[in-house]
C-alpha positions in Angstrom: 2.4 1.9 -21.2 2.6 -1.6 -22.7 -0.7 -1.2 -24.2 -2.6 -0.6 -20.7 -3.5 2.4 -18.7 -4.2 2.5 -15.1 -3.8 5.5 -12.1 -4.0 4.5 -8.4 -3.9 8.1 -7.2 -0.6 6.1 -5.0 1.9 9.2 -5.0 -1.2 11.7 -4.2 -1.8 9.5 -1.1 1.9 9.5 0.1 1.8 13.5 -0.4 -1.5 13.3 1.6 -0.3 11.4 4.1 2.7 14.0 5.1 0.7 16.7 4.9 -1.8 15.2 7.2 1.0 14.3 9.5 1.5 17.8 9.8 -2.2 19.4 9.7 -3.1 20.0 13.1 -0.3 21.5 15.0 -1.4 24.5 17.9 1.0 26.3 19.5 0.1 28.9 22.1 0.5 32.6 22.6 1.3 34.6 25.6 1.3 38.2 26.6 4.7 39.2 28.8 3.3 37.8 32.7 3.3 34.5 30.5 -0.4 34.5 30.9 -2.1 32.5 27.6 -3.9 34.5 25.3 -4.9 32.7 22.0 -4.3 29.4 20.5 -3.2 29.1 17.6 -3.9 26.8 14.7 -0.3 26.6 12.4 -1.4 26.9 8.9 0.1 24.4 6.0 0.2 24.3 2.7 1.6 22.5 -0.2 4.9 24.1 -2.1 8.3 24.7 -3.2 10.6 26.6 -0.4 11.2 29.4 -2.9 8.3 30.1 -3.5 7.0 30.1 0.2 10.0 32.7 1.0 8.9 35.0 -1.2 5.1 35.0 -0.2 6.1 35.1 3.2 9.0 37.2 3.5 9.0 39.5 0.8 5.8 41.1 1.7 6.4 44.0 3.4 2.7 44.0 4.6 2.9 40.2 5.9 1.8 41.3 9.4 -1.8 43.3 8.5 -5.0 41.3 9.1 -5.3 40.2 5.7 -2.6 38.6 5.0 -2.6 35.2 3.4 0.7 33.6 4.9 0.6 34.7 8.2 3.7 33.3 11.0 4.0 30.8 12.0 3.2 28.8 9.0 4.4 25.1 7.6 4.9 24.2 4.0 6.3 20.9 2.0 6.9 19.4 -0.8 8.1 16.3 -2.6 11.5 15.5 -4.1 13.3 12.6 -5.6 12.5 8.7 -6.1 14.5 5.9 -5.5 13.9 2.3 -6.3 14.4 0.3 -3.0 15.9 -3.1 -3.6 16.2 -4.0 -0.1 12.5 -4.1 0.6 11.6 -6.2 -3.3 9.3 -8.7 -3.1 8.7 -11.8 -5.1 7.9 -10.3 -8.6 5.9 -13.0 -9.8 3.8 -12.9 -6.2 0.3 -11.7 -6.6 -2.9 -10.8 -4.6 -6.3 -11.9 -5.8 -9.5 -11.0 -4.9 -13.2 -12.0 -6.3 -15.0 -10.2 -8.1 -18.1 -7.6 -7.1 -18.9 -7.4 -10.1 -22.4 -9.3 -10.7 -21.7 -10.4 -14.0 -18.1 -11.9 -13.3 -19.1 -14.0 -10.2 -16.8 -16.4 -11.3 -13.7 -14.2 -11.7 -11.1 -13.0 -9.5 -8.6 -10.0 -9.9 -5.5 -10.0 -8.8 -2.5 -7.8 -8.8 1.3 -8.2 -8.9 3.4 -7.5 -6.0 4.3 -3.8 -5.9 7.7 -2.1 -6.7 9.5 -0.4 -3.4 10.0 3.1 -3.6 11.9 5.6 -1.0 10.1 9.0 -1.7 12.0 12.4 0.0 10.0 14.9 1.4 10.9 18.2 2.6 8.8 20.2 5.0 9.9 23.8 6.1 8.9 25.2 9.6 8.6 29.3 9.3 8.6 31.5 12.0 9.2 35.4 13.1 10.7 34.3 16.4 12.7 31.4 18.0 10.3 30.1 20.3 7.6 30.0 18.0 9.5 27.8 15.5 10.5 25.6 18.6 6.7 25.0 20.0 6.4 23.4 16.9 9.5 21.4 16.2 9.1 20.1 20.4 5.3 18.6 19.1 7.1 17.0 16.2 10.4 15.3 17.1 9.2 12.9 19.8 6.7 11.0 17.4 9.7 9.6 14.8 12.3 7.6 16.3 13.0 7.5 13.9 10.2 7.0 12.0 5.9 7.1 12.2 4.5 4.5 10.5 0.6 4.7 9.2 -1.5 2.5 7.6 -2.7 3.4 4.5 -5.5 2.3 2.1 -3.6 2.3 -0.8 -5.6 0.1 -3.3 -9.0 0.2 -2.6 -10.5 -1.9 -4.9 -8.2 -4.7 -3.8 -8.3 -4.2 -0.3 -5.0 -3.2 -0.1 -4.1 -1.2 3.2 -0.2 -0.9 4.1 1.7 -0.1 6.8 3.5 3.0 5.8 6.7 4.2 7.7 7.9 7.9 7.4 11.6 8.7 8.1 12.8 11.4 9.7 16.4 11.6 8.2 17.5 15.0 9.6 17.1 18.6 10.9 18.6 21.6 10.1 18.2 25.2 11.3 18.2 28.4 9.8 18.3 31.9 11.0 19.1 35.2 8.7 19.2 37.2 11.6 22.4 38.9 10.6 21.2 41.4 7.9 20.0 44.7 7.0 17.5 46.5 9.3 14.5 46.5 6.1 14.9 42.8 6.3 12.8 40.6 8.0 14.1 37.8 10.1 13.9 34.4 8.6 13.8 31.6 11.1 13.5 28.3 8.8 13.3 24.7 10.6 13.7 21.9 7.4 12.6 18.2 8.1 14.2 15.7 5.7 12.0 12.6 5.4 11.8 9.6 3.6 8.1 7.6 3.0 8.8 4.1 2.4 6.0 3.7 -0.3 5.1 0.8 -3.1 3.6 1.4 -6.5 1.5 -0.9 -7.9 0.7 -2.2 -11.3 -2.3 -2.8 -13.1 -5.2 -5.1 -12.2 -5.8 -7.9 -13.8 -8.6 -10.6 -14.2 -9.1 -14.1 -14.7 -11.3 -17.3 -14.5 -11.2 -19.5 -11.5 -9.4 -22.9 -11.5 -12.6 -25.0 -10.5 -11.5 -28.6 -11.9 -8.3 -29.9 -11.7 -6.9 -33.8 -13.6 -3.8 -34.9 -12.4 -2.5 -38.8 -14.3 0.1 -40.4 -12.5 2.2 -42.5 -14.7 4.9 -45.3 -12.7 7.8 -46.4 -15.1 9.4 -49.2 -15.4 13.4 -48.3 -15.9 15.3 -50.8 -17.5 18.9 -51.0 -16.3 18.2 -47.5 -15.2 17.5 -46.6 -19.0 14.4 -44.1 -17.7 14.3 -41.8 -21.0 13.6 -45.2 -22.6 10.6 -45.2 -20.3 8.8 -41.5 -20.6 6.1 -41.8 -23.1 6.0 -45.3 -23.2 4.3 -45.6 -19.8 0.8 -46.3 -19.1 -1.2 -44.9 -16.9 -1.4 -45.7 -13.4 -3.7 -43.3 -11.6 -6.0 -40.5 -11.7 -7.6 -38.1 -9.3 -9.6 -35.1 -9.7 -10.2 -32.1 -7.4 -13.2 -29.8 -8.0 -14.9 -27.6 -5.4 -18.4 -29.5 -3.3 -21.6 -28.5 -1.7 -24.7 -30.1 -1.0 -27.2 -29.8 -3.1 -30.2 -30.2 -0.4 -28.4 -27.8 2.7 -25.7 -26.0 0.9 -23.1 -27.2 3.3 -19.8 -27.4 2.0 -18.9 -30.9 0.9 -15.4 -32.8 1.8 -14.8 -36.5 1.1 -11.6 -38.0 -0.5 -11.0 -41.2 -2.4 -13.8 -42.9 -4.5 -17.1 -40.9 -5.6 -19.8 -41.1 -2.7 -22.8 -41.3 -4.9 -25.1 -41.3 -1.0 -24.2 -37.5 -1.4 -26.3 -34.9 -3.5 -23.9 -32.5 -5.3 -24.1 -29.2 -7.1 -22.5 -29.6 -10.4 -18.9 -27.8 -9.9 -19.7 -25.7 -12.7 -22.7 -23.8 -11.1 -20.3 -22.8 -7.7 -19.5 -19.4 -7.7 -15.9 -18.0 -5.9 -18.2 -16.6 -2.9 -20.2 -19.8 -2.2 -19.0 -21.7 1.0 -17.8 -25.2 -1.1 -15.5 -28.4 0.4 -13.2 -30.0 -2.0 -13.7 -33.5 -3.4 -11.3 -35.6 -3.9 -11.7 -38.6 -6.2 -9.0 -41.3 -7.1 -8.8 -43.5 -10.1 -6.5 -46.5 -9.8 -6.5 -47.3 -13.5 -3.6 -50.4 -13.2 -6.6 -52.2 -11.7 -8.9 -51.3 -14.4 -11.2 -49.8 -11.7 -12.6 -46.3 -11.1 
C-alpha cells in the first residue's frame, strides 16, 4: 500500500499469544471413591465454534479411542477490530535503532509509533460433564482481573517487546441438556476477550545527523519596526556541534566553547553510530570578528 510492502507477522502473534494462554491446562480424573486416576492434558485448537460443534458433537463415535476431538477439549478464534483512540500515541513519534547491517554503519532505522487496536477473541470450553468444564474454567478465572498482561516481542528487528494486556470481558454458560435421548449433551463455557494490540508500519531508514551549524543573528528593531530588521541583520554568532573521540585512546571527547587544538580528534566523518563519541561544542562570536 502506498507504494511499499511490509508483514510483521503482528496479528499471528496476538492469535499465538491466546492460544498459548490456554495450551497447557490439566484437569484430573477420578474413579467413584474419588481416588485419582489419570491426568489429563485438555487439548486446543484453533477454529470457528460451528465447526468445532459439529466435529465434536455430531460424531456419533466421539468416544472410541481414535477419535480426533476427544472431551474435554478448548477451541478459539478471532473476531472483530477496533481502532482504539484512547490508547493513540503521538503519530509523528518514532523509534530508531542503528543499523546491523555492515555496510550501513552509519544508518539508523526507525519506525513510527504504532496504531491501537482492540482485537475480540472468543474461546469455547467443551465438555461431556459439568465438572469437567468447571476444572477448567476454576484454573482460568483467577489469572484476569480483569485482565493478563504479557510481554511480547512484537518487532524483532527493532527491538520492540510490548506489554500486552488480555481482557476478560465476560462469561457465559451453555448447557443443551434438555433434548432428545440420541443427542449428546453439550456443555459450552465461551470466554469473551479483548487483546489490546498495536500494529506497526513500515521501517524506515536514514543517514545520521553528525554535524549540526546553527547562526545566531541579533536585530536591531527600530521603533519596534522588527520585519524591517529580518534579513537585514548580520550575523552575530555561530556554533557547531559534531560528535568527538580521541584519536590516540578512543575515549569519547566533550569540550564546549572554542576549538582545543591540545586534543587529537577523529574527523566526525569517520565516527560510526556505534562508536562511544562526546560532543563538541564550538562557538563563533562573529560581532568580534573572532573565531
Amino acid at each position: 500500500m502506498f507504494g511499499q510492502t511490509w508483514y510483521f507477522d503482528t496479528i499471528r502473534k496476538y492469535v499465538i499469544l491466546v492460544g498459548t494462554l490456554f495450551n497447557d491446562i490439566r484437569i484430573t480424573k477420578t474413579d467413584k471413591t474419588g481416588k485419582e486416576i489419570s491426568l489429563v492434558r485438555v487439548p486446543i485448537t484453533y477454529g470457528p465454534k460451528d465447526k468445532m460443534l459439529a466435529r465434536v458433537f455430531q460424531d456419533p463415535n466421539i468416544d472410541r479411542p481414535t477419535a480426533t476431538m476427544p472431551l474435554p477439549m478448548i477451541s478459539f478464534e478471532i473476531g472483530k477490530m477496533a481502532y482504539d483512540g484512547s490508547r493513540k500515541l503521538p503519530t509523528t513519534g518514532r523509534i530508531a535503532v542503528k543499523s546491523d547491517v555492515l555496510t550501513e554503519k552509519s544508518k539508523f532505522r526507525y519506525q513510527y509509533n504504532p496504531v491501537p487496536y482492540n482485537i475480540d477473541f472468543k474461546v469455547f470450553v467443551y465438555a461431556k460433564n459439568v465438572e469437567d468444564g468447571t476444572k477448567i474454567i476454576e484454573q482460568v478465572l483467577p489469572f484476569f482481573t480483569p485482565d493478563w498482561t504479557t510481554r511480547v516481542k512484537l518487532i524483532p528487528e527493532m527491538e520492540v517487546i510490548m506489554d500486552i494486556p488480555v481482557i476478560l470481558n465476560n462469561i457465559d454458560y451453555a448447557d443443551s441438556y434438555a433434548g432428545e435421548l440420541d443427542k449428546r449433551r453439550q456443555i459450552i463455557w465461551t470466554l469473551d476477550l479483548t487483546v489490546k494490540g498495536y500494529l506497526y508500519g513500515p521501517i524506515k531508514k536514514t543517514g545520521i545527523i553528525k554535524f549540526v551549524n546553527v547562526d545566531f543573528f541579533i536585530p536591531e528593531v527600530p521603533d519596534g519596526q522588527l520585519p524591517d530588521a529580518v534579513g537585514n541583520t548580520a550575523m552575530a554568532a555561530k556554533i557547531t556541534i559534531q560528535p568527538g573521540i580521541d584519536a590516540n585512546t578512543g575515549a569519547p571527547i566533550n569540550y564546549y566553547g572554542a576549538p582545543n587544538n591540545n586534543i587529537n580528534t577523529v574527523p566526525y566523518q569517520e565516527i560510526e553510530a556505534s562508536d562511544d563519541f562526546g560532543y563538541i561544542t564550538e562557538i563563533y562570536d562573529i560581532s568580534t570578528n573572532g573565531e
